[in-house]
C-alpha positions as a printed NumPy array, in Angstrom:
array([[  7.639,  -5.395,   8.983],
       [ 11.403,  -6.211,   7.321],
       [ 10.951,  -9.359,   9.122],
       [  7.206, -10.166,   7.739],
       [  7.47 , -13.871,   6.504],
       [  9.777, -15.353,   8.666],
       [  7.715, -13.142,  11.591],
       [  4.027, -13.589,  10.487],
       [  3.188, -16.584,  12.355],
       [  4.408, -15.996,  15.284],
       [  2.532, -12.464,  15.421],
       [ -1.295, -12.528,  17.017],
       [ -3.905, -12.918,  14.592],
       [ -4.505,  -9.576,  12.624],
       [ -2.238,  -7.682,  14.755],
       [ -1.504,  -3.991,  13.65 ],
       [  0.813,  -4.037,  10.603],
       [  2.406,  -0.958,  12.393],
       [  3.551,  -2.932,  14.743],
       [  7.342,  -3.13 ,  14.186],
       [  7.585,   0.344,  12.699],
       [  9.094,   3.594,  14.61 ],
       [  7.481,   6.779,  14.211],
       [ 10.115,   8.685,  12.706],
       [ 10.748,  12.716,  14.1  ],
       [  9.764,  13.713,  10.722],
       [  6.123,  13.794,  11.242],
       [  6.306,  15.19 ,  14.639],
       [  4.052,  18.37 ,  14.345],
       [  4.89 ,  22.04 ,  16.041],
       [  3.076,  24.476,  18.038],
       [  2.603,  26.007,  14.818],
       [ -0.938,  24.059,  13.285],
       [ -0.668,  25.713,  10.17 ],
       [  2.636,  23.123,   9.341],
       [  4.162,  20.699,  10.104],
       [  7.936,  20.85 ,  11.88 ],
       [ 10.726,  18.557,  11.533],
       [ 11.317,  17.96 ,   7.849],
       [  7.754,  16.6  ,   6.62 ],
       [  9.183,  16.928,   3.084],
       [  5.802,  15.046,   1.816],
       [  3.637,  17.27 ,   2.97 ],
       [  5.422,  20.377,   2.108],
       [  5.811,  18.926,  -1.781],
       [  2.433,  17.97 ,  -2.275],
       [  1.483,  21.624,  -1.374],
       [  3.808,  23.383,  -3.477],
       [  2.774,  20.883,  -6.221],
       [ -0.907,  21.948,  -5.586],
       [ -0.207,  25.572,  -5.852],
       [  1.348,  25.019,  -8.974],
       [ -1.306,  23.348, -10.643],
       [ -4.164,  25.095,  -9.286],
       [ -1.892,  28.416, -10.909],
       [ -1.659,  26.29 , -14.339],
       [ -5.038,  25.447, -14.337],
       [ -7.948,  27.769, -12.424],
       [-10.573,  25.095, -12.995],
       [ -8.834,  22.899, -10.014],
       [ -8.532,  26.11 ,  -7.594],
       [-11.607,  25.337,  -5.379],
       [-10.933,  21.359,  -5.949],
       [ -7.236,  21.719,  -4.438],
       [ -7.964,  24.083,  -2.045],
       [-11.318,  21.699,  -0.689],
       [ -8.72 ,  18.669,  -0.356],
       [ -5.311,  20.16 ,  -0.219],
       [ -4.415,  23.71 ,   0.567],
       [ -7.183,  24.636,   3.41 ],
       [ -5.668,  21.492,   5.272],
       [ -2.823,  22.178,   7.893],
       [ -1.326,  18.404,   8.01 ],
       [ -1.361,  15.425,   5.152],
       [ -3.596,  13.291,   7.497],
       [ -6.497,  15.656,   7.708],
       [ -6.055,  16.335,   3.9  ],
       [ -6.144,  12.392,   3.545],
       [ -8.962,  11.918,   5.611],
       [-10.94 ,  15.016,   3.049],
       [-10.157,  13.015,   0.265],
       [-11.019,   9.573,   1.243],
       [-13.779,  10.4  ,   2.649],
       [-15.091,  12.307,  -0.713],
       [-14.29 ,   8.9  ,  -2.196],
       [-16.009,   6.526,  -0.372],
       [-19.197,   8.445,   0.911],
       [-23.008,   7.675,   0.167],
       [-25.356,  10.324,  -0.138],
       [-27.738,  10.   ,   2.978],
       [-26.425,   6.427,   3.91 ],
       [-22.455,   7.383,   4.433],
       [-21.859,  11.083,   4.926],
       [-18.67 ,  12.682,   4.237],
       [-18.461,  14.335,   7.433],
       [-18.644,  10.738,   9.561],
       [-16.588,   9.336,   7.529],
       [-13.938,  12.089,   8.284],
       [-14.033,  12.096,  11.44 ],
       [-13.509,   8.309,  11.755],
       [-10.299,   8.162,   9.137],
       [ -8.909,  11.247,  11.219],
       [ -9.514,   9.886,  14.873],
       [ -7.39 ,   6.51 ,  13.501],
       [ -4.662,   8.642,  12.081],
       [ -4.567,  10.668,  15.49 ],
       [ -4.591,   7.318,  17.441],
       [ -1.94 ,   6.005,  15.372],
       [  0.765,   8.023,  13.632],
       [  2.449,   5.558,  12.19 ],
       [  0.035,   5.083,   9.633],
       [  0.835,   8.623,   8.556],
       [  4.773,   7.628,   8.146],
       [  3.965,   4.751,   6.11 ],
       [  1.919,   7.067,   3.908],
       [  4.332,   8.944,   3.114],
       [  6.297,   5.97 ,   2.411],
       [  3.945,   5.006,  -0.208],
       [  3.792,   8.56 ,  -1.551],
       [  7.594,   8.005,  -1.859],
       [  7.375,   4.876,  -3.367],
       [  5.376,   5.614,  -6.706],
       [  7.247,   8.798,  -7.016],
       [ 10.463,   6.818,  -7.273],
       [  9.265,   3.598,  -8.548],
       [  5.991,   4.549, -11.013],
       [  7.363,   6.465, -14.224],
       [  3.942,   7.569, -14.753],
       [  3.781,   9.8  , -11.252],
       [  5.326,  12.897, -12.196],
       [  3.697,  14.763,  -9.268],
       [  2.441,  13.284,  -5.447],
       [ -0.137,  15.519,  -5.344],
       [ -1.5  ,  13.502,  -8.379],
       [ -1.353,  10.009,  -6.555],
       [ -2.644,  11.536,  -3.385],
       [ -5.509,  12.457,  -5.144],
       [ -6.112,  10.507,  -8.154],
       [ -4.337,   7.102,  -7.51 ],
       [ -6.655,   4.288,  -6.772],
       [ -4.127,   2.095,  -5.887],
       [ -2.714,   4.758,  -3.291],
       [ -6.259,   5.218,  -1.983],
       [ -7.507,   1.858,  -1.662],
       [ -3.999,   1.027,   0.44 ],
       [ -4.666,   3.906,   2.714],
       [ -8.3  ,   3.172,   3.521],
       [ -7.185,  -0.56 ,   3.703],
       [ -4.429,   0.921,   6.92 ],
       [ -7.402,   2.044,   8.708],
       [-10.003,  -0.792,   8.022],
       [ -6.778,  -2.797,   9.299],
       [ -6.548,  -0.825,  12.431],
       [-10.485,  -1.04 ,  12.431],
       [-10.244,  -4.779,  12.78 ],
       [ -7.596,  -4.777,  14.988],
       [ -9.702,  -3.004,  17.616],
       [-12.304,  -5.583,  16.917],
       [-14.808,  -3.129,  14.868],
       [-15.222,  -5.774,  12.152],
       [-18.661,  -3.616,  10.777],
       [-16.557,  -0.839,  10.342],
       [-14.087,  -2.569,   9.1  ],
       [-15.692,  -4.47 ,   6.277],
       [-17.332,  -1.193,   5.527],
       [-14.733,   0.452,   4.341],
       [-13.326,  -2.958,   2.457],
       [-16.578,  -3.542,   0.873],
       [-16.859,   0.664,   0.044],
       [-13.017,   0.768,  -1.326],
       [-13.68 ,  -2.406,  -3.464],
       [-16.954,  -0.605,  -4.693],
       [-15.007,   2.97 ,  -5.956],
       [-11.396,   1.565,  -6.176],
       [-11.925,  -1.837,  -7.774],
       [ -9.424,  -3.425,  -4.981],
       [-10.438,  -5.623,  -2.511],
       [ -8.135,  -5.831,   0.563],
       [ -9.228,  -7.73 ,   3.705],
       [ -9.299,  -5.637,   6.574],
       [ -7.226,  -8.69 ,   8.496],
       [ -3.857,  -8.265,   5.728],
       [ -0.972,  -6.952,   7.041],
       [  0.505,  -5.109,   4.803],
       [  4.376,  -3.177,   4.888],
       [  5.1  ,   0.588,   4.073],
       [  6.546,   1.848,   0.342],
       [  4.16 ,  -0.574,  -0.935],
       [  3.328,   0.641,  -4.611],
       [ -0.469,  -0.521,  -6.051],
       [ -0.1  ,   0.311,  -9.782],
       [ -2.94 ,   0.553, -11.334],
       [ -4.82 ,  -1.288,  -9.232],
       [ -8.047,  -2.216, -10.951],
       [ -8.379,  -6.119,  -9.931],
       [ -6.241,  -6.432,  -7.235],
       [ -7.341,  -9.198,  -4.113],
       [ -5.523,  -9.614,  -0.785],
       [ -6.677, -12.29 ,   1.492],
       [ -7.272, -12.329,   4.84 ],
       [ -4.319, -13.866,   6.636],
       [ -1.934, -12.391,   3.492],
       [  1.052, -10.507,   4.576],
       [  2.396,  -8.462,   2.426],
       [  6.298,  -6.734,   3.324],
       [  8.235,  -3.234,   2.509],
       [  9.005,  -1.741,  -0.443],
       [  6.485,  -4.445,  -2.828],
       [  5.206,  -3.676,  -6.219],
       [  1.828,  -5.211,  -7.117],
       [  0.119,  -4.249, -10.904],
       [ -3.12 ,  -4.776, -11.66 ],
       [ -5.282,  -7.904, -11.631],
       [ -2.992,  -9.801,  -8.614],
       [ -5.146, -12.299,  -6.321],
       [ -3.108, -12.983,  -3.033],
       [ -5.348, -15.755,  -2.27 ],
       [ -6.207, -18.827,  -1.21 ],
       [ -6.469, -22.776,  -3.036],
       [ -9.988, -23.097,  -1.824],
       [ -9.017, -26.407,   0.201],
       [ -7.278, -24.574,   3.868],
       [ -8.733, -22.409,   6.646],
       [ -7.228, -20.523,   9.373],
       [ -3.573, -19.06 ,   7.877],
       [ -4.305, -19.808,   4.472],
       [ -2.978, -16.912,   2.207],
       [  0.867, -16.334,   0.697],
       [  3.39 , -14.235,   2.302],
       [  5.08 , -11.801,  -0.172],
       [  9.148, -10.178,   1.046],
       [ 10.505,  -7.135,   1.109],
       [ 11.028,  -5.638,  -2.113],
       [  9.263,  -7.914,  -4.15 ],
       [  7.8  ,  -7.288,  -7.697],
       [  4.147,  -9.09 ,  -8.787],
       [  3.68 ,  -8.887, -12.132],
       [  0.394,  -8.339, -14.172],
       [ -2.328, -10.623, -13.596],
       [ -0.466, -13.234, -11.336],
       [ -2.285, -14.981,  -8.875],
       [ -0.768, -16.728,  -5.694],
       [ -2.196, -18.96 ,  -4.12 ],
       [ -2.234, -20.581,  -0.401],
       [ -0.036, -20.041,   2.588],
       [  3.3  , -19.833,   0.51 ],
       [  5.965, -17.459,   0.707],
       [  7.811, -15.421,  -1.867],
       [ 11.127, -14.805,  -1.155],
       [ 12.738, -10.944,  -0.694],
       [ 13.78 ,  -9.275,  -3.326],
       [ 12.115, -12.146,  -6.113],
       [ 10.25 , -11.025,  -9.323],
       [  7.099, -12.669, -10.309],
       [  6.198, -12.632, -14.286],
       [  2.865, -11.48 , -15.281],
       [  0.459, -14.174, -15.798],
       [  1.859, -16.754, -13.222],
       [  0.416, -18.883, -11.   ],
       [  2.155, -19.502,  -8.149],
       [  1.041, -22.758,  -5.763],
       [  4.671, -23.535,  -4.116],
       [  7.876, -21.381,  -2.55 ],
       [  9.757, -18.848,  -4.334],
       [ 13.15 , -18.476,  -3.045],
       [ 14.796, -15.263,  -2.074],
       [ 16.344, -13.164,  -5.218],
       [ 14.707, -15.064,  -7.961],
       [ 12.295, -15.018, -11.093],
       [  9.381, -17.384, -11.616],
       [  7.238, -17.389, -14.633],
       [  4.834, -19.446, -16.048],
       [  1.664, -21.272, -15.272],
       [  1.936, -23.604, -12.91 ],
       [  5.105, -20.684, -12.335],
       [  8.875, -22.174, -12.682],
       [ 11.815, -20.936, -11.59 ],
       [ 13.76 , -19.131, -14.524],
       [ 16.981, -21.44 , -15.116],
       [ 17.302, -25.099, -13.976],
       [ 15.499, -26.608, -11.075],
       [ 18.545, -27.277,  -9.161],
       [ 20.151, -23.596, -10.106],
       [ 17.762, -21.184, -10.52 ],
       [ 18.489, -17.909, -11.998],
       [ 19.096, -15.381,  -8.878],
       [ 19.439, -11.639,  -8.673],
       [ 22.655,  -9.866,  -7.37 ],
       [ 21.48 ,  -6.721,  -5.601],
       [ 23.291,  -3.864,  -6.997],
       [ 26.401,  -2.546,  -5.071],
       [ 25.304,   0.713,  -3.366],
       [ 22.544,   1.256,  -5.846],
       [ 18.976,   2.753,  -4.839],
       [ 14.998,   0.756,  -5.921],
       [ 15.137,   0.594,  -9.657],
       [ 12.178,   3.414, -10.524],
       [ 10.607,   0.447, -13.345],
       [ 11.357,  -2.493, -12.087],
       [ 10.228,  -1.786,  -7.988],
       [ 13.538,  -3.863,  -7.188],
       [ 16.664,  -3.281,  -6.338],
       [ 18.038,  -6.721,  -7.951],
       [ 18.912,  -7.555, -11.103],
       [ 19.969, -10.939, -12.972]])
């Protein structure tokens, strides 16, 4: 997926956003089913953090233990926790749900590496996420992504009623509503959340920031490939909404508020409604990435001006 925009047309219609992404030997599980082998630091944190708080606080003990700690791998505990989530009493039970979330994260394990990618990602990039365990289990933005990976994979198979279940069931309890067709990169961060649209043919890349109340969407006057294509490492500010098939460049920041209709170049800022480039027209304000630094924990980015 480090390749999205300049590689999203060329890929088949709602292919798997997987696609380009190696399952590392991290995840790879041992004879042993009670954990997992080979360095699934994730996992093995979110645990420990569970212990910890279910010892601080004896109210969560059966709640942790229900999602977390009786689970032997972080897919079955994420298909537990979804599936609590997005249920309906005696329409949707808990148990089929379950079973579907973990037969797609059997069939494909590298939804379960980009998982932990996300975990990663708003433990490094959200200053509000002082434990995993507390996105994993209370971060809407988290949640809706990860249902979203298997209502992708859903679609991909061509089980569109499935599918746009779980879309129309995550935009119900999550207040995010994610096409099943987006394709959408790994250490992608969904803070807070509540309001956020992705179209249909969107593509989102690696290591993106999106707050709350961002519409990836369309102008209302295309069909077919009709929705923007975000970079790698790009940060969408608060209430911005982009609109049409139009990319925005790696590494660019978007200001809250904008409105973006046209191209954003690589390493820049654009504010504003209709959104401008900051600087002149003809020399835009661009960011320098950082000489050997890491993703900047507030900003998502690892580029500054």
């Amino acid at each position: 997926m480090a390749t999205c925009v300049e590689n999203c047309r060329a890929k088949a219609p709602f292919s798997k956003y997987v696609i380009d992404i190696p399952q590392p030997d991290s995840i790879h599980r041992s004879d042993d089913s009670s954990e997992v082998a080979g360095g699934d630091d994730v996992w093995a944190t979110i645990k420990e953090e569970a212990r910890s708080d279910a010892e601080e606080e004896p109210v969560l003990r059966n709640y942790y233990f229900d999602l977390i700690l009786s689970h032997n791998s972080l897919e079955s505990a994420l298909s537990a926790n979804l599936a609590s989530k997005l249920s309906l009493p005696n329409l949707i039970p808990t148990s089929s749900l379950q079973e579907l979330f973990t037969s797609i994260f059997a069939k494909v394990p590298e939804i379960g590496w980009a998982v932990r990618t996300d975990l990663r990602a708003a433990r490094d990039r959200d200053p509000a996420c002082a434990k995993m365990v507390h996105c994993f289990l209370y971060y809407k933005g988290f949640l809706a992504l990860q249902a979203h990976r298997v209502a992708h994979q859903l679609w991909a198979e061509g089980r569109t009623a499935a599918a746009l279940l779980l879309q129309s069931r995550t935009s119900e309890v999550f207040a995010v509503d994610i096409h099943p067709g987006a394709r959408i990169g790994a250490g992608v961060l969904l803070d807070h959340a509540t309001g956020v649209v992705i179209g249909e043919t969107a593509v989102v890349g690696d290591d993106v920031s999106i707050l709350h109340g961002v519409t990836l969407g369309g102008t209302g006057k295309e069909s077919g490939d009709r929705h923007p294509k975000i970079g790698d490492g790009v940060l969408v500010g608060a209430g911005t909404q982009i609109l049409g098939n139009v990319e925005v460049g790696e590494g660019a920041k978007i200001g809250a508020g904008s409105v973006v209709l046209r191209a954003v170049p690589p390493r820049t800022t654009a504010v504003g409604n209709p959104a401008r480039l900051v600087g002149e027209k003809e020399t835009p304000v661009r960011l320098e990435r950082r000489a050997g630094s890491t993703m900047d924990h507030t900003s998502g980015s690892d580029y500054v001006i």
